[in-house]
Predicted model as a PDB file, atoms N, CA, C, CB and O in Angstrom, pLDDT in the B-factor column:
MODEL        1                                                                  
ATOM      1  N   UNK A   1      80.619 102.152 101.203  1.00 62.00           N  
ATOM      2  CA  UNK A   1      81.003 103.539 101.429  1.00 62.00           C  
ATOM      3  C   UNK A   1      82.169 103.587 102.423  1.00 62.00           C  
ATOM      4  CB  UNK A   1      79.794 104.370 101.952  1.00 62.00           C  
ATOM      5  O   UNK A   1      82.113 103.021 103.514  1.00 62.00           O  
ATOM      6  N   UNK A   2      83.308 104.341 101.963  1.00 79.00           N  
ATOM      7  CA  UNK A   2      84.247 104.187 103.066  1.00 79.00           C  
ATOM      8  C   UNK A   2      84.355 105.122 104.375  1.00 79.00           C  
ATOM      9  CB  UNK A   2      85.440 104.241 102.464  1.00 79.00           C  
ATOM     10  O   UNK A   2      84.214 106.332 104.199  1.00 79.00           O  
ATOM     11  N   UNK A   3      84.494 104.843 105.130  1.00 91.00           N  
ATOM     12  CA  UNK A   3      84.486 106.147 106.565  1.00 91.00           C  
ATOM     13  C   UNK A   3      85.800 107.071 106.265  1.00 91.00           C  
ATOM     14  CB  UNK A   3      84.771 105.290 108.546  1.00 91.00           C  
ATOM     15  O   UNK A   3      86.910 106.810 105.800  1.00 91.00           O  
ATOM     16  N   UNK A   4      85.296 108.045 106.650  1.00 92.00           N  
ATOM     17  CA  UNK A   4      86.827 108.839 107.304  1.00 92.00           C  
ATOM     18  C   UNK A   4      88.118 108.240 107.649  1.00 92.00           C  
ATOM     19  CB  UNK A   4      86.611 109.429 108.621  1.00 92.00           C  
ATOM     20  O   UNK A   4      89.167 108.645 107.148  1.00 92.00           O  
ATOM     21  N   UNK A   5      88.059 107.245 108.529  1.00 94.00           N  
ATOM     22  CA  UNK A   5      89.372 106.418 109.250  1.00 94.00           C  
ATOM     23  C   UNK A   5      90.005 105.791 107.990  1.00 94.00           C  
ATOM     24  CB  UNK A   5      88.906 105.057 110.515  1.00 94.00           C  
ATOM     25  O   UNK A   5      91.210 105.847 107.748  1.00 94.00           O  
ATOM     26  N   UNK A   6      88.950 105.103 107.097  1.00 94.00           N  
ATOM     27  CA  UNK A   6      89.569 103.992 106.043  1.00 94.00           C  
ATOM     28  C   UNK A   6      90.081 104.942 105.165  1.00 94.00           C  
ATOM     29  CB  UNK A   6      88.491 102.846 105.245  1.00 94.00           C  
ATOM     30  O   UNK A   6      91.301 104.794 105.093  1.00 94.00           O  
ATOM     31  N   UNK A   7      89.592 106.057 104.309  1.00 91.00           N  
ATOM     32  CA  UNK A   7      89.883 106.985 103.734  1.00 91.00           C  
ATOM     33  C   UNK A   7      91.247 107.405 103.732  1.00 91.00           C  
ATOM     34  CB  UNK A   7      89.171 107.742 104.075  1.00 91.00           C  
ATOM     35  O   UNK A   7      92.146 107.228 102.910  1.00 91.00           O  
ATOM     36  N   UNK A   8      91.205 108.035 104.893  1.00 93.00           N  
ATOM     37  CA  UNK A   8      92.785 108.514 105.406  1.00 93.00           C  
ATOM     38  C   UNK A   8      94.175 107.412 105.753  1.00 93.00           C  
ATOM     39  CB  UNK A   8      92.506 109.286 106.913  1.00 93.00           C  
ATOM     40  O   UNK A   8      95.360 107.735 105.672  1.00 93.00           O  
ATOM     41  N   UNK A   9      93.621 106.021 106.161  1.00 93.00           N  
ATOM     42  CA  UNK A   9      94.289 104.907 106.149  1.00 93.00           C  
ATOM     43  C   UNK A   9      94.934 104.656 105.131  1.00 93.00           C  
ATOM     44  CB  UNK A   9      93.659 104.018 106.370  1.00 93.00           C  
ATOM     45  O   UNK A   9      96.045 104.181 105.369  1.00 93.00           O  
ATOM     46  N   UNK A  10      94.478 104.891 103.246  1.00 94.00           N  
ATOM     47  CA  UNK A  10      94.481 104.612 102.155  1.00 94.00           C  
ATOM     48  C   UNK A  10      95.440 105.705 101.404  1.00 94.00           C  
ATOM     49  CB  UNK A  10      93.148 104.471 101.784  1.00 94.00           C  
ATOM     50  O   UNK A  10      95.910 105.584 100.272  1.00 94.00           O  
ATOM     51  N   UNK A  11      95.596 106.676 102.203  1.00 94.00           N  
ATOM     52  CA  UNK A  11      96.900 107.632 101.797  1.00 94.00           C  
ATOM     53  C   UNK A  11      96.466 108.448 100.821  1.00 94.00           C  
ATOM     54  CB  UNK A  11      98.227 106.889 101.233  1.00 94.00           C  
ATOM     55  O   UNK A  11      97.229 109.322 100.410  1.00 94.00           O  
ATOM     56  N   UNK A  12      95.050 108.293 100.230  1.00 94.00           N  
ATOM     57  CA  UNK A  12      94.242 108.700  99.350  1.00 94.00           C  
ATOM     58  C   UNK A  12      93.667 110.035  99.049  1.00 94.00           C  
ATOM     59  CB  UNK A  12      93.479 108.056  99.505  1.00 94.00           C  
ATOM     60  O   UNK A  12      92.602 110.067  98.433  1.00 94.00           O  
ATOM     61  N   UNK A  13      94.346 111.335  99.472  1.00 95.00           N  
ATOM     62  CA  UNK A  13      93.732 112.483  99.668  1.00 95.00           C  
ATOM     63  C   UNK A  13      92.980 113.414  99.517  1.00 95.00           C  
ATOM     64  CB  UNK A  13      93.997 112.771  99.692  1.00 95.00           C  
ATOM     65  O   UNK A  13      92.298 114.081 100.295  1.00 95.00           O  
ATOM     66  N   UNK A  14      93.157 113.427  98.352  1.00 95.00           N  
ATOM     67  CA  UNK A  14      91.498 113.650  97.853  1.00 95.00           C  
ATOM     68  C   UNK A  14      90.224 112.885  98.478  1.00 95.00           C  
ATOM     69  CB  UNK A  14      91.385 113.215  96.328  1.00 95.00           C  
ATOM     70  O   UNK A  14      89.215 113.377  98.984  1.00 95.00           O  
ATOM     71  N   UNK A  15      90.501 111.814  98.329  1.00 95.00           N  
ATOM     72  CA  UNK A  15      88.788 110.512  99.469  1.00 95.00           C  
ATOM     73  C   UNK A  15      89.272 110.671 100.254  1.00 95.00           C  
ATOM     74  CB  UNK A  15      88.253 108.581  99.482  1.00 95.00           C  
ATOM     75  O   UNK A  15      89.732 109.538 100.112  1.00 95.00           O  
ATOM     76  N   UNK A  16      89.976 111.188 101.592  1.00 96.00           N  
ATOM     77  CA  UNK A  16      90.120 111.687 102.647  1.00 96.00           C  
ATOM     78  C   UNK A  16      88.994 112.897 102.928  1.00 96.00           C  
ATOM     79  CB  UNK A  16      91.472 112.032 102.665  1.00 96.00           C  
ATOM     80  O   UNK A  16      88.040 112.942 103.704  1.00 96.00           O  
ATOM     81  N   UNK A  17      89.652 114.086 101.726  1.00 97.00           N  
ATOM     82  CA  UNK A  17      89.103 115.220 101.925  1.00 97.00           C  
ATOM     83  C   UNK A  17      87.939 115.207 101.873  1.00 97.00           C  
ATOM     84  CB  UNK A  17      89.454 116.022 101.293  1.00 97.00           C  
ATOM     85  O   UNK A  17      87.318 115.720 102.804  1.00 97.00           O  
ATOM     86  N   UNK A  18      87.072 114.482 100.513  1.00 96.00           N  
ATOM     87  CA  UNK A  18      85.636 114.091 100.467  1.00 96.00           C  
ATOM     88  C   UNK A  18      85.025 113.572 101.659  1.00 96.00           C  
ATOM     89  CB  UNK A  18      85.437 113.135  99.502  1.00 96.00           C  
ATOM     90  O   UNK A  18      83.916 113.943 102.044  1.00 96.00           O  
ATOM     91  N   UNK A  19      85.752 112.696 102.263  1.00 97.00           N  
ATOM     92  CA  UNK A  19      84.799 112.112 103.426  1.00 97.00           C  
ATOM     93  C   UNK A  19      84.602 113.605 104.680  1.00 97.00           C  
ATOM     94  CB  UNK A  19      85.802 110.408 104.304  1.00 97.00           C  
ATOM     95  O   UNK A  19      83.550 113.891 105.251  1.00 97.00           O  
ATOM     96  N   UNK A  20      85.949 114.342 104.830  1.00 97.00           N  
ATOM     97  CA  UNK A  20      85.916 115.147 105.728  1.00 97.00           C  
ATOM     98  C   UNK A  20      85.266 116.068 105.296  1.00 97.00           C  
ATOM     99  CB  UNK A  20      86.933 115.455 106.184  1.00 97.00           C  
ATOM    100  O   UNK A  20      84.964 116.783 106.252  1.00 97.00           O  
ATOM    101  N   UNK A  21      84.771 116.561 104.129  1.00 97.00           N  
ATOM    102  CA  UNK A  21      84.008 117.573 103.703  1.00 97.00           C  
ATOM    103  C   UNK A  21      82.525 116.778 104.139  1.00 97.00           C  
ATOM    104  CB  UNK A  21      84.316 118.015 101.996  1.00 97.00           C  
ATOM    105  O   UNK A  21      81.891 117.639 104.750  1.00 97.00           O  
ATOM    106  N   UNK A  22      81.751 115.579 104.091  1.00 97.00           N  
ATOM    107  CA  UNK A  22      80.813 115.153 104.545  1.00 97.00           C  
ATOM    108  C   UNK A  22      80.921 114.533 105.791  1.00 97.00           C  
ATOM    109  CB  UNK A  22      80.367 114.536 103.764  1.00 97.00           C  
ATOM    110  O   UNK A  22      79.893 113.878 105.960  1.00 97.00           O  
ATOM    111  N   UNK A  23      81.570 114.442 106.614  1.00 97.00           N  
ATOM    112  CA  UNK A  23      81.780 114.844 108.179  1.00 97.00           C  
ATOM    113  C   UNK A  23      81.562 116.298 108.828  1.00 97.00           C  
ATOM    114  CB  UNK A  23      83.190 114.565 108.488  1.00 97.00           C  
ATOM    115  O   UNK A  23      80.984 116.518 109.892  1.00 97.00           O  
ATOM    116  N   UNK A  24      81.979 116.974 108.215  1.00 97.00           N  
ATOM    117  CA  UNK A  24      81.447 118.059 108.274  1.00 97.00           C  
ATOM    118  C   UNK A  24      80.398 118.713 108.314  1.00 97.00           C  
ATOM    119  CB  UNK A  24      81.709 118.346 107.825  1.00 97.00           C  
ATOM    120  O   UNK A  24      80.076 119.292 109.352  1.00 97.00           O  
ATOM    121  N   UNK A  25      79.535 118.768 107.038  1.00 97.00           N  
ATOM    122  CA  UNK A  25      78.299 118.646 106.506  1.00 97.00           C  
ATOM    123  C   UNK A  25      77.343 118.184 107.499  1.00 97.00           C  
ATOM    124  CB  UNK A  25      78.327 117.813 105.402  1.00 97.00           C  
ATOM    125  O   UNK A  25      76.455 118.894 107.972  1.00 97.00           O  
ATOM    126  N   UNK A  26      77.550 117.007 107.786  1.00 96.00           N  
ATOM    127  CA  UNK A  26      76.623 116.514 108.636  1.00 96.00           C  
ATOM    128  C   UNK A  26      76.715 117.223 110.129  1.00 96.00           C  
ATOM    129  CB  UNK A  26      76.826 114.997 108.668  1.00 96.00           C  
ATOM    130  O   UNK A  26      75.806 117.681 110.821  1.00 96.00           O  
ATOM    131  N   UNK A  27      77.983 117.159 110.351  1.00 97.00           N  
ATOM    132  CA  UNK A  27      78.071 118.167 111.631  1.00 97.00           C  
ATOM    133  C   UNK A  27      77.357 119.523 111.919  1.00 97.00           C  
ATOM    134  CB  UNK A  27      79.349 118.554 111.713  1.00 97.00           C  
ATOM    135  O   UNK A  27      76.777 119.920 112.930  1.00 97.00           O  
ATOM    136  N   UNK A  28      77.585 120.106 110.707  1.00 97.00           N  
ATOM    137  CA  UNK A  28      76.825 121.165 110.696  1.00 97.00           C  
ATOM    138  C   UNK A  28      75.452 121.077 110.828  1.00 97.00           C  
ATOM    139  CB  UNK A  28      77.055 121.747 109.732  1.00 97.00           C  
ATOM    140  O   UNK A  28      74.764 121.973 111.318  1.00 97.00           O  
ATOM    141  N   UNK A  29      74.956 119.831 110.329  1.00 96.00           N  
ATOM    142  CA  UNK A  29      73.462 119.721 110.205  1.00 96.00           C  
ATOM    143  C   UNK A  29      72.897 119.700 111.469  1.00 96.00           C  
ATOM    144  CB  UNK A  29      73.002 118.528 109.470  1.00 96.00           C  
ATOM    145  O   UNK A  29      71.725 119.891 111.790  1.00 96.00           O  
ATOM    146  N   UNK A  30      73.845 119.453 112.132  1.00 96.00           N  
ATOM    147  CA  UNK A  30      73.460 118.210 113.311  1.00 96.00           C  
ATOM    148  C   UNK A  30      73.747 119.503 115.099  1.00 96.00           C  
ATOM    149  CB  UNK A  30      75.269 116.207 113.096  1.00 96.00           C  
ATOM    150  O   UNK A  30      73.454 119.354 116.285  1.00 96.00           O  
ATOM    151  N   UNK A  31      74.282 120.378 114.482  1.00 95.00           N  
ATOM    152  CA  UNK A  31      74.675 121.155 115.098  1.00 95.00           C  
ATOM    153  C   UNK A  31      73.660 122.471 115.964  1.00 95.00           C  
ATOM    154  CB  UNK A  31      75.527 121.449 114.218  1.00 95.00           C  
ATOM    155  O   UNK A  31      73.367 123.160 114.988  1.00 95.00           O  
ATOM    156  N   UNK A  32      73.293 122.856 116.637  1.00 93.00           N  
ATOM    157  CA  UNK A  32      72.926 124.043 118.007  1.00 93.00           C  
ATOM    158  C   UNK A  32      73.430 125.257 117.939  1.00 93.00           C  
ATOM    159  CB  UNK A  32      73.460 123.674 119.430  1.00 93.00           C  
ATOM    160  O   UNK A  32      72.892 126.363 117.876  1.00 93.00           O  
ATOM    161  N   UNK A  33      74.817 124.827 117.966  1.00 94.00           N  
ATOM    162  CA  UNK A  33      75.350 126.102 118.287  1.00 94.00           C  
ATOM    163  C   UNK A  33      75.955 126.594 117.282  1.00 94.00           C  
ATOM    164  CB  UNK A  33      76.162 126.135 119.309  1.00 94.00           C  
ATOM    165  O   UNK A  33      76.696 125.950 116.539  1.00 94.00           O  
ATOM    166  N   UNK A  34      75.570 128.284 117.137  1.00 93.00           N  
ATOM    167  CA  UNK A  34      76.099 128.983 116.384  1.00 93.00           C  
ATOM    168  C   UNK A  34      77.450 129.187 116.340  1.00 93.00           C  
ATOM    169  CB  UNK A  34      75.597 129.849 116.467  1.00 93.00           C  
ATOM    170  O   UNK A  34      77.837 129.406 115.193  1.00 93.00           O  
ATOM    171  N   UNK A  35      78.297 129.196 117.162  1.00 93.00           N  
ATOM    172  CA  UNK A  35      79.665 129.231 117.210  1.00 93.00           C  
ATOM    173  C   UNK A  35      80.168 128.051 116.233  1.00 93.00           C  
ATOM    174  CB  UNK A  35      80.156 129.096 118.717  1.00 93.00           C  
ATOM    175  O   UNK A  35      80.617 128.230 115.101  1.00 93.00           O  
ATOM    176  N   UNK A  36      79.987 126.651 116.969  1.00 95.00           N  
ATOM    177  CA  UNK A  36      80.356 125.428 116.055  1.00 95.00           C  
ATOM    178  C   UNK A  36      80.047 125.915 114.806  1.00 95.00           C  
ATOM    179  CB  UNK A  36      79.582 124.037 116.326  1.00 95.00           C  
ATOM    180  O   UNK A  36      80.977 126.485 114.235  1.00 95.00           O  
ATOM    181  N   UNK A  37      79.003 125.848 114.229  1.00 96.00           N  
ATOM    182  CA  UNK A  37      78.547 125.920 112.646  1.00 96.00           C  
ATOM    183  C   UNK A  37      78.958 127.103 112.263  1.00 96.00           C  
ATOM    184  CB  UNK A  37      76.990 125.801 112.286  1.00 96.00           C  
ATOM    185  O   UNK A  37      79.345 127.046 111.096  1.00 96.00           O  
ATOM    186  N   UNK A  38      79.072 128.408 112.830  1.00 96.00           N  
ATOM    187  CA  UNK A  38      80.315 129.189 112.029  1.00 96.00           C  
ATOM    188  C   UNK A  38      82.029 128.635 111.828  1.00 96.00           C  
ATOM    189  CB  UNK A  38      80.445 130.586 112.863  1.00 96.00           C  
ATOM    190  O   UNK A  38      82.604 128.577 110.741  1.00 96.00           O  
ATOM    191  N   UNK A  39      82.517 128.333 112.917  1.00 97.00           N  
ATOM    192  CA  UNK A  39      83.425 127.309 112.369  1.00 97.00           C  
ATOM    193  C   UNK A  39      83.532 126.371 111.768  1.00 97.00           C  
ATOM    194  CB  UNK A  39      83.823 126.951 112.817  1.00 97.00           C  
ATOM    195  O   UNK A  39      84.481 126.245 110.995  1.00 97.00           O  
ATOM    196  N   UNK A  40      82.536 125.345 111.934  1.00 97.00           N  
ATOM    197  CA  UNK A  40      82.418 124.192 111.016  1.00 97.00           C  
ATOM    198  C   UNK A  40      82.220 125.100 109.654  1.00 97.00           C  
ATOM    199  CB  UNK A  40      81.058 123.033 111.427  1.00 97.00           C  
ATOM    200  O   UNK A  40      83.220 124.963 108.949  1.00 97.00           O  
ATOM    201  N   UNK A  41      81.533 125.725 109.232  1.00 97.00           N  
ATOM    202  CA  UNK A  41      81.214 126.389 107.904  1.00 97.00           C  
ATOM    203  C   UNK A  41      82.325 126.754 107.220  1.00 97.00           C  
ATOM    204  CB  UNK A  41      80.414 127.557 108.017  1.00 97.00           C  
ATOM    205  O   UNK A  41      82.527 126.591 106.016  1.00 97.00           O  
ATOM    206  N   UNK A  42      83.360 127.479 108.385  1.00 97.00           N  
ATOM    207  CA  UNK A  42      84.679 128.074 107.502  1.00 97.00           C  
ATOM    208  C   UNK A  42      85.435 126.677 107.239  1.00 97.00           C  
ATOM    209  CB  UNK A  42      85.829 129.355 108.477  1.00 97.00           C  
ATOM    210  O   UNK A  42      86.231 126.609 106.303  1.00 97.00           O  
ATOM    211  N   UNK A  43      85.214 125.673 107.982  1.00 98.00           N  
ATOM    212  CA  UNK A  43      86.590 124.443 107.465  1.00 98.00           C  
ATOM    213  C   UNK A  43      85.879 123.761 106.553  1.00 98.00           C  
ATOM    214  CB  UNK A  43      87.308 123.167 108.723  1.00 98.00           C  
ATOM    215  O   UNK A  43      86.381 123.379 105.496  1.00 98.00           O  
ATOM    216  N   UNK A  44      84.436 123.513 106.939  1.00 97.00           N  
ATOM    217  CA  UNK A  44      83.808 123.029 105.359  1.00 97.00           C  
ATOM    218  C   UNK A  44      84.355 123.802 104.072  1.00 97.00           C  
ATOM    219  CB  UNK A  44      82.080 123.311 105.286  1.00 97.00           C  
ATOM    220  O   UNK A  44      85.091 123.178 103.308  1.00 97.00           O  
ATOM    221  N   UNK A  45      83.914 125.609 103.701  1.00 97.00           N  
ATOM    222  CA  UNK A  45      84.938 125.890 102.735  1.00 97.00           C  
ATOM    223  C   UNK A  45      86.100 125.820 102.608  1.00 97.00           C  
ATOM    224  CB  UNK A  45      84.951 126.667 102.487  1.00 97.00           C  
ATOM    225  O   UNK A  45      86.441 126.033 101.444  1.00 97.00           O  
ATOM    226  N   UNK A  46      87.287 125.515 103.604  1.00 97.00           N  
ATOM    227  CA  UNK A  46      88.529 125.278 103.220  1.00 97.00           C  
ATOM    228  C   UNK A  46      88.445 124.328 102.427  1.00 97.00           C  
ATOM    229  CB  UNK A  46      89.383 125.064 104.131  1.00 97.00           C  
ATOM    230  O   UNK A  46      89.003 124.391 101.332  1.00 97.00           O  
ATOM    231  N   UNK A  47      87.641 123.116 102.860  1.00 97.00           N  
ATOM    232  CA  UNK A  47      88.015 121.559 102.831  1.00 97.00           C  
ATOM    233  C   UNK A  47      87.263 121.730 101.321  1.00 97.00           C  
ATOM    234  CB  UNK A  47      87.262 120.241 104.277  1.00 97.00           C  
ATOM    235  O   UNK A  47      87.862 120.949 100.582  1.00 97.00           O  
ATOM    236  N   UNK A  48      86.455 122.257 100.734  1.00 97.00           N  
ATOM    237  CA  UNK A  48      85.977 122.147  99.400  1.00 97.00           C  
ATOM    238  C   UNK A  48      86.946 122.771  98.870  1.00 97.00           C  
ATOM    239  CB  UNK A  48      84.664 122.648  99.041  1.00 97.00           C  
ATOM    240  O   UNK A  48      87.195 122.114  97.860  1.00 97.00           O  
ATOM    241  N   UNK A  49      87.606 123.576  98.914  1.00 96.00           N  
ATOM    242  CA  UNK A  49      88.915 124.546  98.001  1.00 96.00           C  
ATOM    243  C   UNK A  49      89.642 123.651  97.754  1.00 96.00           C  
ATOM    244  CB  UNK A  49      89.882 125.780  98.711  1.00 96.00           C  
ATOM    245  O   UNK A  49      90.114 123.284  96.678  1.00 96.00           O  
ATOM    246  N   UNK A  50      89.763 123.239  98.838  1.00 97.00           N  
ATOM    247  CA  UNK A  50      91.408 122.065  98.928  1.00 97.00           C  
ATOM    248  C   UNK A  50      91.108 120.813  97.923  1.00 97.00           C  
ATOM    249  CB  UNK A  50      91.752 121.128 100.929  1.00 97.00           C  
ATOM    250  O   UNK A  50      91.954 120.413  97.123  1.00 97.00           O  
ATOM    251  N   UNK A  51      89.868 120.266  98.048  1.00 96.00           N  
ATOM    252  CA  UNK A  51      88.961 119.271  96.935  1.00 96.00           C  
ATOM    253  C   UNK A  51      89.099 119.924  95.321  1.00 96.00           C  
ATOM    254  CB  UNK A  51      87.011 119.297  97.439  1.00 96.00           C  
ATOM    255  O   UNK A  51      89.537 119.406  94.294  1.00 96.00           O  
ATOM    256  N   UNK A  52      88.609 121.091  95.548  1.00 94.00           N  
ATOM    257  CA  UNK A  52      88.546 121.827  94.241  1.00 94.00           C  
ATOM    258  C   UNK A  52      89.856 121.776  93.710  1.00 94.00           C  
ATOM    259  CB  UNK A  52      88.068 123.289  94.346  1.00 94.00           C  
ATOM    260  O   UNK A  52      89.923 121.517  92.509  1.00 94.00           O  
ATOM    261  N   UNK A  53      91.054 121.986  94.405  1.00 94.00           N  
ATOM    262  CA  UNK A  53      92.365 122.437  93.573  1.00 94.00           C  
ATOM    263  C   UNK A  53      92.920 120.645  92.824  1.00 94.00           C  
ATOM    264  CB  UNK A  53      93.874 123.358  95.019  1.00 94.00           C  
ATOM    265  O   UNK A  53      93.507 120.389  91.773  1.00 94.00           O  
ATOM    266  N   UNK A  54      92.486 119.874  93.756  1.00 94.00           N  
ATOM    267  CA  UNK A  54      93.046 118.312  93.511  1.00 94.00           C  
ATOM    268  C   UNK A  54      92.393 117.820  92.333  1.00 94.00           C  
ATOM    269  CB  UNK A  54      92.714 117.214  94.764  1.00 94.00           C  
ATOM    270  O   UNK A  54      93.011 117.145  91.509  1.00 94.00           O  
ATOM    271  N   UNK A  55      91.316 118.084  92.216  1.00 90.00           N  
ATOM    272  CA  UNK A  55      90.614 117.434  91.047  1.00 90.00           C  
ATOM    273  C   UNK A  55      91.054 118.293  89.843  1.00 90.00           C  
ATOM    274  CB  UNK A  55      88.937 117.393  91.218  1.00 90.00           C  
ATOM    275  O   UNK A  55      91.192 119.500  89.645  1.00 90.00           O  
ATOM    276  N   UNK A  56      91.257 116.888  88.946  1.00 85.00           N  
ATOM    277  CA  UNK A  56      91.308 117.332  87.631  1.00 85.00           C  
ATOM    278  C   UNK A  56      90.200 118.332  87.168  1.00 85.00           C  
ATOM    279  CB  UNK A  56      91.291 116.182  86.818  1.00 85.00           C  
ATOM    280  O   UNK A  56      89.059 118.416  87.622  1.00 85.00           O  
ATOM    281  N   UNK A  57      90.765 119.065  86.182  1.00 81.00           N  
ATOM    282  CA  UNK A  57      90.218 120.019  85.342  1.00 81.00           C  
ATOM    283  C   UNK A  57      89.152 119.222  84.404  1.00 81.00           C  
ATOM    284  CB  UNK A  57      91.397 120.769  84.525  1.00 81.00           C  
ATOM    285  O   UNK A  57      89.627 118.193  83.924  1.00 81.00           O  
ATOM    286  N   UNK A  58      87.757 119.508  84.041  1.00 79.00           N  
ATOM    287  CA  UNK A  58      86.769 119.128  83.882  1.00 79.00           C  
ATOM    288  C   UNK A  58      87.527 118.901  82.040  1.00 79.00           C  
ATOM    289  CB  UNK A  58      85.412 120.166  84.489  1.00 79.00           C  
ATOM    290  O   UNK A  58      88.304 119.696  81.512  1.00 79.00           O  
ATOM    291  N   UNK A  59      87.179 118.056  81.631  1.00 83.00           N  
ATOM    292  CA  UNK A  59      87.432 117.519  80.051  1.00 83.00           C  
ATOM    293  C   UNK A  59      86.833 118.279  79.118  1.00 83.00           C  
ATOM    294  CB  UNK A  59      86.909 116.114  79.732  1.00 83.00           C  
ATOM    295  O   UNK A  59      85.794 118.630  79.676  1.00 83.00           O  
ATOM    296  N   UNK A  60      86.847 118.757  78.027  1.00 86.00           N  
ATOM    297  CA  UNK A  60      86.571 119.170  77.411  1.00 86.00           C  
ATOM    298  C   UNK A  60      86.290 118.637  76.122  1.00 86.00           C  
ATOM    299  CB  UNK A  60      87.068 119.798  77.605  1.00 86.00           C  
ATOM    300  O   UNK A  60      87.049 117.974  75.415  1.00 86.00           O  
ATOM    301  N   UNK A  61      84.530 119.177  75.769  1.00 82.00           N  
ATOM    302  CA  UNK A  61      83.635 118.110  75.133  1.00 82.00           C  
ATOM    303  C   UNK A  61      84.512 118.538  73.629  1.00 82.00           C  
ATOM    304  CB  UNK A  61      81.559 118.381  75.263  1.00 82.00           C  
ATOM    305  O   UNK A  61      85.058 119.640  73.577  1.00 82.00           O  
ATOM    306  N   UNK A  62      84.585 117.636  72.511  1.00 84.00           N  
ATOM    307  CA  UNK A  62      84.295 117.471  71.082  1.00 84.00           C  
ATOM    308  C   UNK A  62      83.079 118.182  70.872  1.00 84.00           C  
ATOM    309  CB  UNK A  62      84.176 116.016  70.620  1.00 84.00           C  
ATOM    310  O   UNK A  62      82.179 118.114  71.709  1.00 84.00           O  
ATOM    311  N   UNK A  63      82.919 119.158  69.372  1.00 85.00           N  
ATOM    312  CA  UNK A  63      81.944 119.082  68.761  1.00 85.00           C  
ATOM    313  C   UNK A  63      80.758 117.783  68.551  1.00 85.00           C  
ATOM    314  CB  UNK A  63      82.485 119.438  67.842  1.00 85.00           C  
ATOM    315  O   UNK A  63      79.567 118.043  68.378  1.00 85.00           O  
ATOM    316  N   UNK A  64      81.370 116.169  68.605  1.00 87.00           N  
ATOM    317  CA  UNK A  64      81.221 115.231  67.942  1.00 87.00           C  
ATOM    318  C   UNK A  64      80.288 114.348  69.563  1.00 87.00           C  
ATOM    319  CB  UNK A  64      82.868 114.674  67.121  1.00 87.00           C  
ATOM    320  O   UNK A  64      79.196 113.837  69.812  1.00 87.00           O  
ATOM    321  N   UNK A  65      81.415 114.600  70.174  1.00 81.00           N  
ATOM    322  CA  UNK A  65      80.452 114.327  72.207  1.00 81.00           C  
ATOM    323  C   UNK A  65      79.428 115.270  72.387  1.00 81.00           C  
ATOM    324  CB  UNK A  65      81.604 114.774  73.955  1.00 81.00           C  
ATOM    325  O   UNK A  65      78.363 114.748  72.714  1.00 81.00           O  
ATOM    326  N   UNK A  66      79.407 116.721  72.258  1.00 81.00           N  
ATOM    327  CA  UNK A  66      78.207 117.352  72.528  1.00 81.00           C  
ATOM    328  C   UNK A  66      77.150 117.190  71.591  1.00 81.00           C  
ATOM    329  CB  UNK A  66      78.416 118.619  72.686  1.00 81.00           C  
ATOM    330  O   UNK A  66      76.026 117.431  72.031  1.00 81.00           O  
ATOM    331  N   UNK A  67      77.248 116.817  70.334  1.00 85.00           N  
ATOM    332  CA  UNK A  67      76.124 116.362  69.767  1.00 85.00           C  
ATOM    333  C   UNK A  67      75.460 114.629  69.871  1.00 85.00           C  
ATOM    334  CB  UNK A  67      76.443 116.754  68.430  1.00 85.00           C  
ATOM    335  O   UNK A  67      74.402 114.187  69.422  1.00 85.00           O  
ATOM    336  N   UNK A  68      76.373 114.052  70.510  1.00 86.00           N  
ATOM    337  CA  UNK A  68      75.583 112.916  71.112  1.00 86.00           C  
ATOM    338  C   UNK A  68      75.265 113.010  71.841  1.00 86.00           C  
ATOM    339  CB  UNK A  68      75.822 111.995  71.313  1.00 86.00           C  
ATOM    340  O   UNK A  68      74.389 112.145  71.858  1.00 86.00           O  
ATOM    341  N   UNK A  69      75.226 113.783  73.280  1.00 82.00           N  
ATOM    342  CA  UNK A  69      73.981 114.075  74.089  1.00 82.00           C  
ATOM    343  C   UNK A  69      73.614 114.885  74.108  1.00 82.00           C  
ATOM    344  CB  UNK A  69      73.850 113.961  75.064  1.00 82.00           C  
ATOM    345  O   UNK A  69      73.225 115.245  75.219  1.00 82.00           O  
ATOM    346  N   UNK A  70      73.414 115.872  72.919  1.00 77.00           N  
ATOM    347  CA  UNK A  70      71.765 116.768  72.915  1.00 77.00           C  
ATOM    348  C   UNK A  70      72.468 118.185  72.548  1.00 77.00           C  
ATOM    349  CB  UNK A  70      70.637 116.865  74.840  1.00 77.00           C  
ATOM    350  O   UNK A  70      71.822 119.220  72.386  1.00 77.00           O  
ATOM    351  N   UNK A  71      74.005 118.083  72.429  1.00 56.00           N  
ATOM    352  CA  UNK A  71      74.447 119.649  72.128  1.00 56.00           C  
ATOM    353  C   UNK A  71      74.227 120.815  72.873  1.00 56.00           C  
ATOM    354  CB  UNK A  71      73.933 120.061  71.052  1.00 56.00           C  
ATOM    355  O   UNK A  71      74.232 121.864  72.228  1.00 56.00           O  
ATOM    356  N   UNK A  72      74.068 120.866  73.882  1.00 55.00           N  
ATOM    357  CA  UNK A  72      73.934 121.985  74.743  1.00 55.00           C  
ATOM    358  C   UNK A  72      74.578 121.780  76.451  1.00 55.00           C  
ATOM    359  CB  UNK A  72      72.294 122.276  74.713  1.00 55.00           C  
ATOM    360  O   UNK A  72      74.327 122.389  77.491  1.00 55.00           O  
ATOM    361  N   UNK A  73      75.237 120.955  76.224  1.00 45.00           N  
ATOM    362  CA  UNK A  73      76.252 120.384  77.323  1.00 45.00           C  
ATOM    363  C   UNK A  73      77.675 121.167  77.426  1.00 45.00           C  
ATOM    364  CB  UNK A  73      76.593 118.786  76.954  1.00 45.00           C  
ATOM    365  O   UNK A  73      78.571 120.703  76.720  1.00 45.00           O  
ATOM    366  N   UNK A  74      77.910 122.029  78.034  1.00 48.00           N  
ATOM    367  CA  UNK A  74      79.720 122.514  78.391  1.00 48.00           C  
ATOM    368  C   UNK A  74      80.583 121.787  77.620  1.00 48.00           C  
ATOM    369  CB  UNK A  74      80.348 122.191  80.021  1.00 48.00           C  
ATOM    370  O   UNK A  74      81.797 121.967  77.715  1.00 48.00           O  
TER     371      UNK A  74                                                      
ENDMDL                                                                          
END                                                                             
């Protein structure tokens, strides 16, 4: 599993953002104070938007793919 440091080392931005979206996460978990975890909360949703816009657009099944696993798949 790579850390944050290696992530961002790797120029890789998207696995940057992933790791910092679960740096986060955990922060929040891990967190007391209401102040922090309202902030942490708003950069956690930035940091998923910013994830969301990078990733490719989800593929789109064949008639011929959704009936090999069970036809009721997107």
């Amino acid at each position: 599993m790579a850390t944050l440091a290696s992530a961002a080392r790797s120029g890789d931005k998207l696995s940057t953002l992933k790791q910092l979206r679960d740096q986060i996460a955990k922060s929040i978990q891990d967190s007391d104070s209401g102040r922090d975890i309202a902030a942490l909360s708003k950069r956690l949703m930035e940091v998923m938007d910013e994830i969301e816009r990078l990733q490719p657009p989800p593929k789109k099944m064949t008639p011929l793919e959704k009936a090999r696993i069970g036809g009721d798949a997107p």
